[in-house]
C-alpha positions in Angstrom: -0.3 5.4 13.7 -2.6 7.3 15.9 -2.5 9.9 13.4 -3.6 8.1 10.8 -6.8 6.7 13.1 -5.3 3.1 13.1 -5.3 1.5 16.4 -3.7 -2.0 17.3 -5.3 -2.8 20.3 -9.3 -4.1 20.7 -10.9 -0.7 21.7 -14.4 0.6 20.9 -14.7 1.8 17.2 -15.0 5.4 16.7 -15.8 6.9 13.0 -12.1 8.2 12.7 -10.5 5.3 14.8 -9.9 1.9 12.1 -8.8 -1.2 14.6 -8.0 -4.4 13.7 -10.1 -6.8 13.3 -9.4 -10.1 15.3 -8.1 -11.7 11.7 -5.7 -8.8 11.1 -5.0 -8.6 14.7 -4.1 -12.9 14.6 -2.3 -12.2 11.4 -0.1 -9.3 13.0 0.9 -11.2 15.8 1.4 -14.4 14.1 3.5 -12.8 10.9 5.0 -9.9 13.3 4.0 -8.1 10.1 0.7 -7.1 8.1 0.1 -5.1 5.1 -3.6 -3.4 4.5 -5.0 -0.5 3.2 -6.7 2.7 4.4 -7.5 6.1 3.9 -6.1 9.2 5.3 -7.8 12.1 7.1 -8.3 13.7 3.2 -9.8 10.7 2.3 -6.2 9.7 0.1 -5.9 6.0 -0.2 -2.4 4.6 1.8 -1.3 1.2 1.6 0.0 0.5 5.2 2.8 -2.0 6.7 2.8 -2.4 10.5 5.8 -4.1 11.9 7.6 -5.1 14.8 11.2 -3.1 15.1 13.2 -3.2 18.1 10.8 -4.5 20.6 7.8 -1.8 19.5 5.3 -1.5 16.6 5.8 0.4 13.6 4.4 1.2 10.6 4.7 2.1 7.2 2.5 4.6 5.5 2.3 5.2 1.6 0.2 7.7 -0.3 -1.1 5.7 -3.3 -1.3 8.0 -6.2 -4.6 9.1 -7.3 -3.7 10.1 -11.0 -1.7 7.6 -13.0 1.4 9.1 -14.4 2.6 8.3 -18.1 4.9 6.4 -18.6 7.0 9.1 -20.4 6.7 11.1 -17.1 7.7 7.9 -14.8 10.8 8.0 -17.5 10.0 4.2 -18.6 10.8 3.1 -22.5 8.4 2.9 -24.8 8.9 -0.7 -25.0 7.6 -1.0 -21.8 4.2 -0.2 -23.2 4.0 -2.2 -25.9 4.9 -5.2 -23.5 2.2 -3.8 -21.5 -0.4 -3.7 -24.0 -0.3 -7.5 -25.1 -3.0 -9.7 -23.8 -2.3 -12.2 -21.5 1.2 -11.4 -20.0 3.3 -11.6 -17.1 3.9 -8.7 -15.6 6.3 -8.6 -12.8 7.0 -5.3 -10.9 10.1 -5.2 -8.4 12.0 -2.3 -7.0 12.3 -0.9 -3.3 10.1 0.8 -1.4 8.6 3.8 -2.9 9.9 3.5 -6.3 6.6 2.9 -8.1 5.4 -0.4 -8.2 1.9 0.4 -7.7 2.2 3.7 -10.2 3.5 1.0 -13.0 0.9 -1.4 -12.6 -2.2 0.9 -12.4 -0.7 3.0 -15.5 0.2 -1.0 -17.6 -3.7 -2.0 -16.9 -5.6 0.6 -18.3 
């Protein structure tokens, strides 16, 4: 996580160190999890999970795609656009980790 500039613990804040703030920190310790976002050294947004896993913190880090994809490229159906396109729906996204969630719903909303 240190490589990322994300620190856990209450230490002074430097412009490439991102703590917790005593919310988040609460949350973490309360949940054992928390999810929040950040950006990397390039300035690429990452959605973040730290954890607890086997007595020690981990975390999670995911690039979140700057350009949308099509949905032809993602290898969706065309229906899937369609549904997207009508006002006022649900739209639920599930699948593991990594498999695009985030990708769907940014490309469905514009």
């Amino acid at each position: 996580m240190e490589r990322y500039g994300v620190s856990l613990r209450r230490t002074p804040g430097t412009s490439s160190t991102r703590s917790l703030n005593d919310d988040q920190r609460k949350r973490f310790e309360i949940n054992q999890q928390l999810d929040f976002r950040l950006r990397d050294p390039e300035r690429r947004p990452l959605r973040v999970n730290c954890y607890f896993q086997r007595g020690s913190i981990s975390a999670a880090f995911r690039h979140i795609p700057t350009e949308i994809a099509s949905l032809e490229s993602l290898g969706l159906p065309k229906v899937l656009e369609e549904f997207a396109r009508k006002p006022s729906r649900v739209r639920p996204f599930t699948g593991p980790t990594g498999s695009g969630k985030s990708t769907r719903w940014r490309r469905s909303s514009t």
